[in-house]
VEXDO-337152 format. One record per atom (N, C-alpha, C, O, CB): y, z, x. Coordinates in steps of 0.2 Angstrom, whole numbers, padded with zeros to 4 digits, always signed. Each point is the difference from the previous one (the first is absolute). Glycine has a CB too. Example, Ala and Ser with C-alpha at 12.3 -4.5 7.8 and 13.67 -1.06 7.14 Angstrom:
BEGIN
-0028+0039+0066 +0006+0000-0004 +0006+0000+0004 -0001+0003+0005 -0005+0003-0014 +0011-0010+0007 +0006+0001+0004 +0005+0003-0004 +0006+0001+0003 -0009-0011+0003 
end
This chain:
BEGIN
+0222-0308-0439 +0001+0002-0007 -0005-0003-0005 -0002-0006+0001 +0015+0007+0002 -0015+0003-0007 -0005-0002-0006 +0003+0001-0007 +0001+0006-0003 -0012-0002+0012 +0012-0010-0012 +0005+0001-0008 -0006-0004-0005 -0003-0005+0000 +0019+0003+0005 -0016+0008-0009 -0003-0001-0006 +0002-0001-0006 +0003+0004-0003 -0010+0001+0008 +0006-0013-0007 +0003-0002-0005 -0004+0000-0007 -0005-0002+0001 +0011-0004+0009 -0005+0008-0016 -0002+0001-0006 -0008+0002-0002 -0003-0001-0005 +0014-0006+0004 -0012+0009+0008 -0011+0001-0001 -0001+0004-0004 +0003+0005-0002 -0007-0005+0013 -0001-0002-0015 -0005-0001-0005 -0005+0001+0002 -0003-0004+0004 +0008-0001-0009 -0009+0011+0001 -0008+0000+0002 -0004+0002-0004 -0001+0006-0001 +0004-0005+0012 -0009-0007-0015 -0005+0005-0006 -0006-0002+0005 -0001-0004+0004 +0005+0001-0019 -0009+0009+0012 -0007+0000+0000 -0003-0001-0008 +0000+0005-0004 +0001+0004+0015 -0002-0013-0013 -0002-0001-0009 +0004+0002-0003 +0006-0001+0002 -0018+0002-0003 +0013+0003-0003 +0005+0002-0007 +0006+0004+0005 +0006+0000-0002 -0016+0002-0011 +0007+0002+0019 +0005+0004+0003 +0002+0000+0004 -0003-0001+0006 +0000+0005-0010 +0012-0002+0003 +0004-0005+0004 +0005+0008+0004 +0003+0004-0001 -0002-0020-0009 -0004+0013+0017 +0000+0002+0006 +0006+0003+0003 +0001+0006+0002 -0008-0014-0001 +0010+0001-0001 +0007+0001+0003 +0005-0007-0006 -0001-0006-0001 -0004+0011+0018 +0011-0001-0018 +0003-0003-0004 +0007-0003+0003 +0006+0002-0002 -0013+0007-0006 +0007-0011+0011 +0008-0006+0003 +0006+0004+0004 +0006+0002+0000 -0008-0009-0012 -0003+0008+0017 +0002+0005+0005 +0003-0008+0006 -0003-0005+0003 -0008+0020-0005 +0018-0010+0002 +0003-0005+0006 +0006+0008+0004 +0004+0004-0003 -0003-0022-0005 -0004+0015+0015 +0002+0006+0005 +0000-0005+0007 -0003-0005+0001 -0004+0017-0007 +0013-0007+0010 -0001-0007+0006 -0001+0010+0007 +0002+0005-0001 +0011-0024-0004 -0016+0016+0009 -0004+0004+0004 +0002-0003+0006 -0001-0005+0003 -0009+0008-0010 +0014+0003+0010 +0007+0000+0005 -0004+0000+0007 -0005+0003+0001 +0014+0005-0010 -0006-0013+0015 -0003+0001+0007 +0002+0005+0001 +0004+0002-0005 -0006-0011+0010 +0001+0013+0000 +0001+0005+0007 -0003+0006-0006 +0000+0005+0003 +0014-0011+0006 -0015+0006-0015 +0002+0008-0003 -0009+0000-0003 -0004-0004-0001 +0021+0004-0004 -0017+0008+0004 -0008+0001-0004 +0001+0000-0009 +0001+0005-0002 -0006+0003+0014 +0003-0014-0015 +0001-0001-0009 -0007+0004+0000 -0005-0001+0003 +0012-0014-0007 -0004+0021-0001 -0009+0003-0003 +0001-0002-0007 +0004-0001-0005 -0006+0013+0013 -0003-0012-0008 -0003-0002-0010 -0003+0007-0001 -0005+0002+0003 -0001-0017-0003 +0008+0018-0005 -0005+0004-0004 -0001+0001-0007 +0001-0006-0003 +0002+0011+0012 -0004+0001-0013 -0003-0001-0005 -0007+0003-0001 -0004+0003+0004 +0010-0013-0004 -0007+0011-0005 -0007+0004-0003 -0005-0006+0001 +0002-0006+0001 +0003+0015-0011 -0012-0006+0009 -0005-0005+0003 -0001-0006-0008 +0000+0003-0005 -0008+0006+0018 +0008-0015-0011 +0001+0000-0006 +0005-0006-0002 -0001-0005-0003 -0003+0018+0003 +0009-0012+0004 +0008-0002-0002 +0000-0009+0002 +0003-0004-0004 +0004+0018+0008 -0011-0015+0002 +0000-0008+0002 +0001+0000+0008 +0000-0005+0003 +0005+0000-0015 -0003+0011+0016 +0001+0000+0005 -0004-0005+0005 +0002-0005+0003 +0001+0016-0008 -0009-0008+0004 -0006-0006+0004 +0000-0005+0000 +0000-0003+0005 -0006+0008-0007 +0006-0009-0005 +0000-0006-0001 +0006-0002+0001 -0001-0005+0004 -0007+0006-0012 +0013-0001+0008 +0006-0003+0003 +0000+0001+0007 +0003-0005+0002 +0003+0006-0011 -0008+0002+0013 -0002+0001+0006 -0005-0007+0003 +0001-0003+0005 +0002+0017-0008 -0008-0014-0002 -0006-0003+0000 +0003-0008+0002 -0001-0004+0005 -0007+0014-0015 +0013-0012+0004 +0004-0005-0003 +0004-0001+0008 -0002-0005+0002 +0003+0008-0017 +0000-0002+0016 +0007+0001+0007 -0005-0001+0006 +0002-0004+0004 +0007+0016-0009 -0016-0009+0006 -0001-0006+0007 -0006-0003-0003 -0005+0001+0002 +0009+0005+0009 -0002-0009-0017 -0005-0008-0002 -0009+0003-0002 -0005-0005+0000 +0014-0003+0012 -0011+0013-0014 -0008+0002-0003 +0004-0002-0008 -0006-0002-0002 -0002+0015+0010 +0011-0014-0012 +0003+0000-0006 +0004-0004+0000 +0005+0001+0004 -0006+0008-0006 +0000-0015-0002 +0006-0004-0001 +0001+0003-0008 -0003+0001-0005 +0000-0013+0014 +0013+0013-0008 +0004+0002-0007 -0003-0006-0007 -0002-0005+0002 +0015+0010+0006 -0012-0002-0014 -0001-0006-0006 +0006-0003-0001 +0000-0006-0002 -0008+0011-0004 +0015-0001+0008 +0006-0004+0001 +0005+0003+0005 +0000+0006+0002 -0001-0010-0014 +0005+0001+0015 +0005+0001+0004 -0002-0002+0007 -0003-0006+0000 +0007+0016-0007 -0003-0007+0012 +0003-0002+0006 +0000+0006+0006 +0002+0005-0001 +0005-0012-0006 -0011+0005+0013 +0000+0005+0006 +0006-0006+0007 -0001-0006+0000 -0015+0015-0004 +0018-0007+0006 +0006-0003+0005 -0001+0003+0006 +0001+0006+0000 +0007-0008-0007 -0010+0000+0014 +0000+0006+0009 +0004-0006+0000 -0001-0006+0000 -0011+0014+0007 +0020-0003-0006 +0003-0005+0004 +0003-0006-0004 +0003-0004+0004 -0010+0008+0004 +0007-0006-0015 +0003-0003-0002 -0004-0005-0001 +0002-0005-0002 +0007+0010+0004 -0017-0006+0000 -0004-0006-0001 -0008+0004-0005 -0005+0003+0001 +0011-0011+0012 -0003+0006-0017 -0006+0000-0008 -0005+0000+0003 -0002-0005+0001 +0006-0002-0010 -0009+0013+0011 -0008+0002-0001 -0005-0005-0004 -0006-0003+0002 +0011+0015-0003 -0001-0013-0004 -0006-0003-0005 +0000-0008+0002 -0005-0003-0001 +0008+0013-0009 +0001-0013+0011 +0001-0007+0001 -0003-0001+0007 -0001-0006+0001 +0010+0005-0009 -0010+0005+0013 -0001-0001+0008 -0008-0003+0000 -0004+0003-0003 +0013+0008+0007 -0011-0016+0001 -0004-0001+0000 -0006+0003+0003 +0001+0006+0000 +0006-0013-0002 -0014+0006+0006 -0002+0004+0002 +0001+0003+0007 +0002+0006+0002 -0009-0012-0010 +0008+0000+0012 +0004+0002+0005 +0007+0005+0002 +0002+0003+0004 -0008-0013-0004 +0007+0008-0006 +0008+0003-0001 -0004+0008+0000 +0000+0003+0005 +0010-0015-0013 -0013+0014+0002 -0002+0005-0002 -0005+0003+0008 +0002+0006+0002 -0003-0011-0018 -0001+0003+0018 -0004+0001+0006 +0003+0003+0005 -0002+0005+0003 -0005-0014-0004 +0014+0006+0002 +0006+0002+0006 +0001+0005-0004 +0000+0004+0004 +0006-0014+0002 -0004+0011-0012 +0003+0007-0002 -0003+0008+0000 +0002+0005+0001 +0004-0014-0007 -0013+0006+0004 -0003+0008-0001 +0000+0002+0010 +0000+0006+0002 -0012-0009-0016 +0012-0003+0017 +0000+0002+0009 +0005+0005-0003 -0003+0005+0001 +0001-0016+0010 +0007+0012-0013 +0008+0004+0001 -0001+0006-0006 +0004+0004-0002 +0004-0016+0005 -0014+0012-0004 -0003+0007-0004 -0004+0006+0003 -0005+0000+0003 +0004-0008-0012 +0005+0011+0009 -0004+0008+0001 -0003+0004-0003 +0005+0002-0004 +0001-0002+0010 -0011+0002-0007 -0004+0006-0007 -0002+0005+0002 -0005+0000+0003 +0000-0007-0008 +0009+0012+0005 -0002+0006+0000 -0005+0004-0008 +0002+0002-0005 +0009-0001+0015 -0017-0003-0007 -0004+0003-0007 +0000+0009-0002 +0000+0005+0005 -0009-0016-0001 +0008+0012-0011 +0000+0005-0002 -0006+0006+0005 +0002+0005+0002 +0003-0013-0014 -0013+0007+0012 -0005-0001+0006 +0002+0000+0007 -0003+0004+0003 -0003-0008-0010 +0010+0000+0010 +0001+0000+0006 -0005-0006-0001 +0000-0004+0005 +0003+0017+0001 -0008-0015-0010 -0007-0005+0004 +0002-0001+0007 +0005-0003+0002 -0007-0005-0012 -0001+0011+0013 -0002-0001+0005 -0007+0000+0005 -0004+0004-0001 +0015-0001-0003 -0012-0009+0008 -0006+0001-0001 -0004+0006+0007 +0002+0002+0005 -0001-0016-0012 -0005+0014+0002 -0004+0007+0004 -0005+0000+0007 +0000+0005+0004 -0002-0002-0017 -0001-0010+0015 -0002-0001+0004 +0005-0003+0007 -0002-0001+0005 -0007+0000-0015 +0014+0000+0008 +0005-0001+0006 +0005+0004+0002 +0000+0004-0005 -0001-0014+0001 +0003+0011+0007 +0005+0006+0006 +0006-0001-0006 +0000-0003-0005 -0002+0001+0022 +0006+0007-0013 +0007-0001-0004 +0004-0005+0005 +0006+0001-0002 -0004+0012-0005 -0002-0017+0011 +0001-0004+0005 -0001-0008-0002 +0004-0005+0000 -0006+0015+0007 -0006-0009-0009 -0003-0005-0003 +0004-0001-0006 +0004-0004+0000 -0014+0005+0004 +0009+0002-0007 +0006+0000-0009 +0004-0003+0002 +0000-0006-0001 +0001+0018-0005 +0004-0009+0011 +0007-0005-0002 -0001-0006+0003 +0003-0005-0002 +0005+0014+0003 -0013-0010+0003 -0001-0007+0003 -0002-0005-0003 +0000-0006+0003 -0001+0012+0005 -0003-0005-0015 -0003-0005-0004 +0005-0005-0004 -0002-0006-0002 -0009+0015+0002 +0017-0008-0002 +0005-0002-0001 +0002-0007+0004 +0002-0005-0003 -0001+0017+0001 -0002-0010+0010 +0004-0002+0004 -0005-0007+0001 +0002-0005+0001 +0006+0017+0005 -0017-0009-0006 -0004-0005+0000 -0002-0007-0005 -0003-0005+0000 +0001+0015+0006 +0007-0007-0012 -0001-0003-0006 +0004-0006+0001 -0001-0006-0001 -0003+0017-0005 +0011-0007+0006 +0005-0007+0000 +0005-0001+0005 +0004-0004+0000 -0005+0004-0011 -0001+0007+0017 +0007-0005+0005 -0004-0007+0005 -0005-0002+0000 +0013+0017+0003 -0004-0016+0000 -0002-0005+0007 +0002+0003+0006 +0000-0003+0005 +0001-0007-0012 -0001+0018+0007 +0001+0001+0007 -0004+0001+0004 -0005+0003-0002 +0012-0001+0000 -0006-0002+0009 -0008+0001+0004 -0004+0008+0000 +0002+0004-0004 +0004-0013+0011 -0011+0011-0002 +0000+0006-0001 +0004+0004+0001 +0002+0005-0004 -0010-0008+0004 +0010+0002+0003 +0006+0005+0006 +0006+0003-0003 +0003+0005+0000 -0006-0012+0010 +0005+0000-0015 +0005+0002-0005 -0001+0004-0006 +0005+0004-0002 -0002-0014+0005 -0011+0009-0006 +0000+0006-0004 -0002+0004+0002 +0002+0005-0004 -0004-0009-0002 +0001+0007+0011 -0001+0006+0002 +0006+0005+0002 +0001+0006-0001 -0010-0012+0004 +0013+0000-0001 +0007+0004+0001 +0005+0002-0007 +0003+0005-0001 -0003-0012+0013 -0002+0000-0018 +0002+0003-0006 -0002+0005-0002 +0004+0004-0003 -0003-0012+0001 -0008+0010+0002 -0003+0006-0003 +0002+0006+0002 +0002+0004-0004 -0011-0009+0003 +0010+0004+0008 +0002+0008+0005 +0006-0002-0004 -0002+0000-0006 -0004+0003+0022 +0011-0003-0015 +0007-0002-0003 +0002+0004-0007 +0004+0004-0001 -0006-0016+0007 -0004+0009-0012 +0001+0003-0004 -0005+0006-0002 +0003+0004-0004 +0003-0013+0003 -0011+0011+0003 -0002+0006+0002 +0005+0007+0002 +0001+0006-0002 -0011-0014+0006 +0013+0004+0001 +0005+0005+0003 +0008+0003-0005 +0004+0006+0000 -0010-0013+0012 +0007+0000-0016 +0001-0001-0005 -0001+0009-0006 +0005+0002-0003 -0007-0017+0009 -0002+0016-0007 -0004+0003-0009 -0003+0007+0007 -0002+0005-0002 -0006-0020-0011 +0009+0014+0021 +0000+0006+0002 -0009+0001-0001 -0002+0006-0001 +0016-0003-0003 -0019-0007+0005 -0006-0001+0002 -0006-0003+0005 -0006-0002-0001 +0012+0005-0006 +0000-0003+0014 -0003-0004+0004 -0005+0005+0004 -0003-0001+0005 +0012-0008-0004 -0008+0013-0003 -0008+0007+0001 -0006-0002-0001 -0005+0001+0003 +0011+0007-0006 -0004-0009-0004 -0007-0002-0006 -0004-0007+0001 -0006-0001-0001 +0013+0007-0009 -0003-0009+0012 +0001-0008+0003 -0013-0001+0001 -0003-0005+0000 +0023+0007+0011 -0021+0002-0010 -0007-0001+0003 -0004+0004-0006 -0006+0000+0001 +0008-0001+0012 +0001+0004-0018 -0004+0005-0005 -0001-0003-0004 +0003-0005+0000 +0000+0013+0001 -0009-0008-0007 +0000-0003-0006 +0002+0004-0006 +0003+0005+0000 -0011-0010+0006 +0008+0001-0012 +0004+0003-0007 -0005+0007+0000 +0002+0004-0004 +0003-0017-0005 -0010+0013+0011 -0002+0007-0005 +0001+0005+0007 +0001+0006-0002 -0013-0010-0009 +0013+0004+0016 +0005+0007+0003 +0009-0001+0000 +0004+0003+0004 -0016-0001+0004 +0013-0006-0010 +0007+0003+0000 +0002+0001-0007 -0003-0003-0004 +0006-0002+0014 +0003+0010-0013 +0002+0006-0005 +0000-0008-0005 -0003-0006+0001 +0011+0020+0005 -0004-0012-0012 +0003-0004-0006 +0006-0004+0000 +0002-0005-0004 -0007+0012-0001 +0009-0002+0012 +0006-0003-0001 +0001-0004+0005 +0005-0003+0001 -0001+0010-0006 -0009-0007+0009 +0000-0003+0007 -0003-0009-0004 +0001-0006+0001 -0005+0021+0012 -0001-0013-0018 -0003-0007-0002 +0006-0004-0004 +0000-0006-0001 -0014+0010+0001 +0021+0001-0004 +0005-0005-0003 +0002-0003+0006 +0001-0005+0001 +0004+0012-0010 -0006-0001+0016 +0006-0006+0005 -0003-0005+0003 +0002-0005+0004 +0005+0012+0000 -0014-0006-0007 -0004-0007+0007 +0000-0006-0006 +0000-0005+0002 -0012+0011+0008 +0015-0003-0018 -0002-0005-0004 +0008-0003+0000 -0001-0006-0002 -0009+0011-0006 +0016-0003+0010 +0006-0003+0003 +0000-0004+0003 +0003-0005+0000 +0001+0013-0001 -0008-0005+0007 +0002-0003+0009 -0003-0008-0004 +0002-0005+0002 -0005+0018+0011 -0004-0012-0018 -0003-0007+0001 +0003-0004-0006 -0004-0005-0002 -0006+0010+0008 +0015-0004-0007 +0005-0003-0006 +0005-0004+0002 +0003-0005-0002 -0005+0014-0004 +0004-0004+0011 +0009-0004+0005 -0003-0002+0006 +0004+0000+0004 +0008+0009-0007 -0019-0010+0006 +0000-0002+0003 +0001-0010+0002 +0002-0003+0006 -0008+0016-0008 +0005-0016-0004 +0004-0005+0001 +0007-0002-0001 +0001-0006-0001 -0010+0005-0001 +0015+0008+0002 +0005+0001-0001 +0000-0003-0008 +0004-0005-0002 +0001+0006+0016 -0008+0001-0016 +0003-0006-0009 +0006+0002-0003 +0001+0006+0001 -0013-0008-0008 +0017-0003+0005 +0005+0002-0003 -0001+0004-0005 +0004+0005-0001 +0000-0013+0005 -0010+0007-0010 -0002+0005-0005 -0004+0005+0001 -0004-0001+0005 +0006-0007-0011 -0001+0014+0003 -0005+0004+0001 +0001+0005-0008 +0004+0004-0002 -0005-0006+0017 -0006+0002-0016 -0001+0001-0006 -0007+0009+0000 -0006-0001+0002 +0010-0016-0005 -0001+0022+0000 -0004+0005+0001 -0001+0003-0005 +0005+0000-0003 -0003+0001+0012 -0008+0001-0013 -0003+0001-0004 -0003+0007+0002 -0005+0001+0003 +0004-0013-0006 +0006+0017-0002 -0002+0006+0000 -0001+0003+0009 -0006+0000+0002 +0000-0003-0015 +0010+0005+0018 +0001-0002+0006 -0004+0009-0001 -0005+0001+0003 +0019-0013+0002 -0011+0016-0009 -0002+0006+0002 -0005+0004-0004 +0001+0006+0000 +0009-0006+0006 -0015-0002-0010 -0006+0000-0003 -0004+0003+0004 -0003-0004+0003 +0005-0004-0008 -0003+0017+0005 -0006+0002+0002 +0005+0005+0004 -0001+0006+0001 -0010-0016-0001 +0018+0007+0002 +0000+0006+0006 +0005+0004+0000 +0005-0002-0003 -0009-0003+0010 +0004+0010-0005 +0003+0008-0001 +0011+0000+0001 +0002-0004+0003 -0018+0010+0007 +0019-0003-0014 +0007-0004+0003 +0001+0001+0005 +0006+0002+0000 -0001-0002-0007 -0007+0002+0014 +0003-0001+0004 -0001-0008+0003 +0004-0004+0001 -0003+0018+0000 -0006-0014+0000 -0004-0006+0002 +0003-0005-0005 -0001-0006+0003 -0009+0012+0001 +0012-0006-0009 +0001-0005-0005 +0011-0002+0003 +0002-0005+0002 -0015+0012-0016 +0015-0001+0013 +0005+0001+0007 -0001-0007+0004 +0002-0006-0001 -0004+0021+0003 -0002-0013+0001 +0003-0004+0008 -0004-0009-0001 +0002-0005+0003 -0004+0019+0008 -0002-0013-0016 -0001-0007-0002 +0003-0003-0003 +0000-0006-0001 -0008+0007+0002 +0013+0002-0005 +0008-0001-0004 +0005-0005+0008 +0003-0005+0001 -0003+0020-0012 -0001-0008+0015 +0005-0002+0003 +0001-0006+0005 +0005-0003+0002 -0003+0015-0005 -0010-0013+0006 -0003-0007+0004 +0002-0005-0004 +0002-0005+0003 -0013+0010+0002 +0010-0003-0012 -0001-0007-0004 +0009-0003-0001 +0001-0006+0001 -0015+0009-0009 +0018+0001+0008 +0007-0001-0002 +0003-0002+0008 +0002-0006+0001 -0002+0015-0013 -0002-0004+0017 +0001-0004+0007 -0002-0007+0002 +0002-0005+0004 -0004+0017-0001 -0003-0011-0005 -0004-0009+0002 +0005-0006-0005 +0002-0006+0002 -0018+0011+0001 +0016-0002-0009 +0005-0005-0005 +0007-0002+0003 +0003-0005-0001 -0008+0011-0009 +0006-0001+0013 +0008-0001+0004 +0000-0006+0007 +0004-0004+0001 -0001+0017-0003 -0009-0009+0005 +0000-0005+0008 -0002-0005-0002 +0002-0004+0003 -0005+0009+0005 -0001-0006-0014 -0002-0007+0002 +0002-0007-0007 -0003-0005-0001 -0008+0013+0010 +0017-0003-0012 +0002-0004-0005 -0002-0003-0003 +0000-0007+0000 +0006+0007+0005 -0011+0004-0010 -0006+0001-0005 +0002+0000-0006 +0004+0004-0001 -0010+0002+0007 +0003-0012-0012 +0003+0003-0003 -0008+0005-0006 -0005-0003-0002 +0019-0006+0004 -0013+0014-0002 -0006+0002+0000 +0000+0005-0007 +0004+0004-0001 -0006-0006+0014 -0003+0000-0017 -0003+0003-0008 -0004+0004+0001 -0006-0001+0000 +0007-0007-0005 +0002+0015+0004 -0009+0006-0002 +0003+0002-0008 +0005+0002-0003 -0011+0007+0018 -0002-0010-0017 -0002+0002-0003 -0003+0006-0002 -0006+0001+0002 +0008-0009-0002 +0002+0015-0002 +0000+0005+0000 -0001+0005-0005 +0004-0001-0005 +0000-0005+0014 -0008+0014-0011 +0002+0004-0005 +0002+0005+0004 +0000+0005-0002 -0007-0008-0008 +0009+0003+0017 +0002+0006+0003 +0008-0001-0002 +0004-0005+0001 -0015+0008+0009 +0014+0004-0013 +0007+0002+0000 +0003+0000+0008 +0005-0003+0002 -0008+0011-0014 +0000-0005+0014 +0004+0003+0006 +0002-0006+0005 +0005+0000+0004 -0013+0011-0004 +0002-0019-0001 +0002-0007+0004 +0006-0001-0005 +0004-0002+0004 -0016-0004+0001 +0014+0007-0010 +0003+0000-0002 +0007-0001+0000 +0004-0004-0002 -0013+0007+0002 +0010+0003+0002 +0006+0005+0003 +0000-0003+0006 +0006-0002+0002 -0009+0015-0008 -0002-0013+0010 +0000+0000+0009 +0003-0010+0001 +0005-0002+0002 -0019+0014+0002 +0010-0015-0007 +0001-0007+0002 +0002-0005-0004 -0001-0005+0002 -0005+0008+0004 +0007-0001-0013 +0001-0004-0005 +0009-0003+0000 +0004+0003-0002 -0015+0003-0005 +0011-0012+0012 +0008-0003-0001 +0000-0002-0007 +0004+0001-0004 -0002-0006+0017 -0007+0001-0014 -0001-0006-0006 -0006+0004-0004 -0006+0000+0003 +0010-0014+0003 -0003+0016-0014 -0005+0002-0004 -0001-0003-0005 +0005-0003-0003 -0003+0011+0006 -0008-0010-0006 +0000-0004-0006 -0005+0004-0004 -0006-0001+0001 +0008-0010+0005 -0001+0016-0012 -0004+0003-0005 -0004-0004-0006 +0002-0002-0006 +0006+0010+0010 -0013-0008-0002 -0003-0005-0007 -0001+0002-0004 +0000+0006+0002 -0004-0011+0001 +0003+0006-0008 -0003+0004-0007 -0002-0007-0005 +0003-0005-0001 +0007+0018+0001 -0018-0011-0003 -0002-0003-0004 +0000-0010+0003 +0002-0004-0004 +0003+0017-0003 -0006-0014+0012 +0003-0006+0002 +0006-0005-0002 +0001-0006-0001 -0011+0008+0002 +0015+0004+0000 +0008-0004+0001 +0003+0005+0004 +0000+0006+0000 +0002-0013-0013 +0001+0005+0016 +0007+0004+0007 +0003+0004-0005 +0003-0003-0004 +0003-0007+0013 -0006+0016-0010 +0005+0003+0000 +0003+0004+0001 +0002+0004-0004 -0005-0007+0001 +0005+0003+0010 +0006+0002+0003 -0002-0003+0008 -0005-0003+0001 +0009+0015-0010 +0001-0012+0013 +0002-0002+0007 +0006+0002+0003 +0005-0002-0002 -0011-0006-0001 +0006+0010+0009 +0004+0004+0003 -0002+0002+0006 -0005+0000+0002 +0009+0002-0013 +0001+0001+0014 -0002+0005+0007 -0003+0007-0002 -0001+0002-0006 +0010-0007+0012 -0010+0008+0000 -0001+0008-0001 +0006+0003-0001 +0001+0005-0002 -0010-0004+0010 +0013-0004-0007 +0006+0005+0000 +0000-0001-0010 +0000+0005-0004 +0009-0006+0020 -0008-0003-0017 +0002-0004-0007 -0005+0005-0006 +0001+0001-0006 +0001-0017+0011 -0007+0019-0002 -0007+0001-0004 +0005+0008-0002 +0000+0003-0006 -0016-0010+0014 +0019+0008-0003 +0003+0008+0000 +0002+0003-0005 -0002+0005-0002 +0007-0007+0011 -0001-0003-0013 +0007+0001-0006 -0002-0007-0004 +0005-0003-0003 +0007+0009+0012 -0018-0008-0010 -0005-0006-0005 +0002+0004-0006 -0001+0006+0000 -0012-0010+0008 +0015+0001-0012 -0004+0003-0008 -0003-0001-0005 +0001+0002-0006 +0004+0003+0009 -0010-0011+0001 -0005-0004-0003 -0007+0006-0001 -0004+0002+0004 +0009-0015+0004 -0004+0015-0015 -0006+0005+0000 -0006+0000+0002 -0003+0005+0001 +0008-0004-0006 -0009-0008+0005 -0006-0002+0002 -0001+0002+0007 -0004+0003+0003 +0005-0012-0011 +0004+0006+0010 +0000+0000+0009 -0001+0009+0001 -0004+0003+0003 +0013-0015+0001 -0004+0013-0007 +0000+0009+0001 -0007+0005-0004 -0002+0005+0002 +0018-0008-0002 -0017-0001-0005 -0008+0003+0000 -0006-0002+0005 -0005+0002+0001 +0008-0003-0012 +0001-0004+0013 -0007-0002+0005 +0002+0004+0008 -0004+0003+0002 +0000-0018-0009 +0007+0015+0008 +0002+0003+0007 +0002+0006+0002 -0002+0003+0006 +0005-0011-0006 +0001+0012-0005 +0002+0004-0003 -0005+0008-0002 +0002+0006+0000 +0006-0017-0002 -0014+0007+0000 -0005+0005-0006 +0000+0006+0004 +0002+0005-0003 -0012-0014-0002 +0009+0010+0010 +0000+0010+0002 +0007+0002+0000 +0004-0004+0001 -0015+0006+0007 +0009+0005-0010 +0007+0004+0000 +0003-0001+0007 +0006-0001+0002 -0009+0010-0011 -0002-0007+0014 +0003-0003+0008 +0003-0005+0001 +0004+0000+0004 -0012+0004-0001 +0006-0010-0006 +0003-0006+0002 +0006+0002-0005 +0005-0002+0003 -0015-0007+0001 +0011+0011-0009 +0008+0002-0003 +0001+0002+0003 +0002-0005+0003 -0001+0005-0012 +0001+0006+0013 +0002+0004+0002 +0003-0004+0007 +0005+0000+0003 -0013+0011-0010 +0004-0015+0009 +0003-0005+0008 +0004-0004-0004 +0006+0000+0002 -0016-0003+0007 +0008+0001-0012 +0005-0006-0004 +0008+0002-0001 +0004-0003+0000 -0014-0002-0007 +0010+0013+0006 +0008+0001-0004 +0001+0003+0009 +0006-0001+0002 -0007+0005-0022 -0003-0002+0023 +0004+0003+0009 +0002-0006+0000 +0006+0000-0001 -0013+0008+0009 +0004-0014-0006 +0003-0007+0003 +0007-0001-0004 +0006-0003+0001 -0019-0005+0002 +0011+0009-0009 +0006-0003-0003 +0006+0005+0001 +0006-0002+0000 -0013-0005-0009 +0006+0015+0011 +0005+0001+0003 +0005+0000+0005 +0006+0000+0001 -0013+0002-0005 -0001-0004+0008 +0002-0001+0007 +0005-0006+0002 +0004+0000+0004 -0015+0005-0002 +0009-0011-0006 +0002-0008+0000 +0008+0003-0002 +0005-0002+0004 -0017-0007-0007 +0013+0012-0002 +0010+0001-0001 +0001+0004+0004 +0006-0001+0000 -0003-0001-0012 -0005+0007+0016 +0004+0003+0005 +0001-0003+0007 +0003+0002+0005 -0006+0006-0012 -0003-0014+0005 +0003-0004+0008 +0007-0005+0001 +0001-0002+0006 -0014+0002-0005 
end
């Protein structure tokens, strides 16, 4: 669990994020959205430590971010996972190597152990095929899953994704929705994306947090967003007549169940 207490955030005269306190639930996927613009990033940024807040408070687990020492801070980012907006991934190494540089950076296990982690979670994201290919022959969505596989490869309790489906088509955006909410369950994650797709939305949003302007303004589930009538939210989510037209089916649907 990750609880954010009263954060505060300027760049010179302009101020960022305005005294946002949210607590970011294990086992469930918390999404952050908002227009670009809102503070999304930067509190994200703030949450694994590139950003220290001008006031308030980050907590994993009930022990203050900010007060931790280096070591303390060292042991924790081990328990961070980054799925990047890019995938960065590097180009000169397999997708095998990818996930394995992780395991070279900061486990202590022998070879034989990373190898068997890798196959493990390769088989995991459903690319122990690719396992010998590099990033420029395999598709976009195959490089969200080698950018997964090389995220939970140190099982971190956090995992944090940033724009998970950026670039790819919905169906593909689909099944990397649904990897990422699956892996959030097994492995009792508690895991933050940041997101402008509607549809992650809908698909995986237990815990929502809408920003507008750098302050929360609204929070809730997918189901909660249904029958919202927080206009902001409903202008931002809401804007095609398509998405009105889903919004008032669900809300059909939900009283006749």
């Amino acid at each position: 669990m990750i609880e954010l207490n009263n954060i505060s955030k300027s760049f010179g005269s302009k101020q960022v994020l305005k005294n946002i306190t949210a607590t970011m639930e294990t086992g469930k996927c918390n999404l952050i959205i908002g227009a670009s613009g809102s503070g999304k990033s930067v509190m994200t940024k703030i949450m694994v430590g590139l950003f220290a807040p001008d006031t308030g408070d980050i907590l994993y687990n009930g022990e203050s971010m900010l007060t931790m020492d280096e070591t303390e801070r060292k042991h924790l980012r081990q328990q961070i996972g980054m799925l990047f907006q890019g995938s960065a991934l590097f180009d000169s190494m397999t997708v095998e190597q990818n996930v394995l540089f992780p395991l070279d950076m900061f486990s202590k296990l022998t070879q034989k152990q990373k190898k068997e982690r890798v196959n493990d979670i390769l088989a995991k994201v459903n690319l122990t095929e690719a396992a010998k290919k590099y990033p420029a022959e395999i598709s976009g969505g195959m490089k969200k899953r080698v950018g997964i596989a090389r995220a939970i490869v140190l099982n971190p309790k956090y995992l944090f994704c940033d724009e998970p489906n950026s670039g790819l088509d919905p169906q593909t955006s689909l099944v990397i929705d649904k990897l990422i909410a699956s892996l959030t369950a097994e492995f009792n994650t508690t895991t933050i994306v940041v997101t402008h797709d509607m549809n992650s939305v809908m698909e995986i949003g237990h815990h929502i947090m809408y920003f507008h302007q750098g302050e929360k303004e609204w929070e809730g589930s997918k189901d909660d967003i249904i029958f919202s009538d927080n206009k902001l939210l409903n202008d931002f989510i809401f804007a095609s007549e398509f998405l009105q037209d889903a919004k008032q089916m669900r809300q059909i649907e939900s009283r006749n169940q």
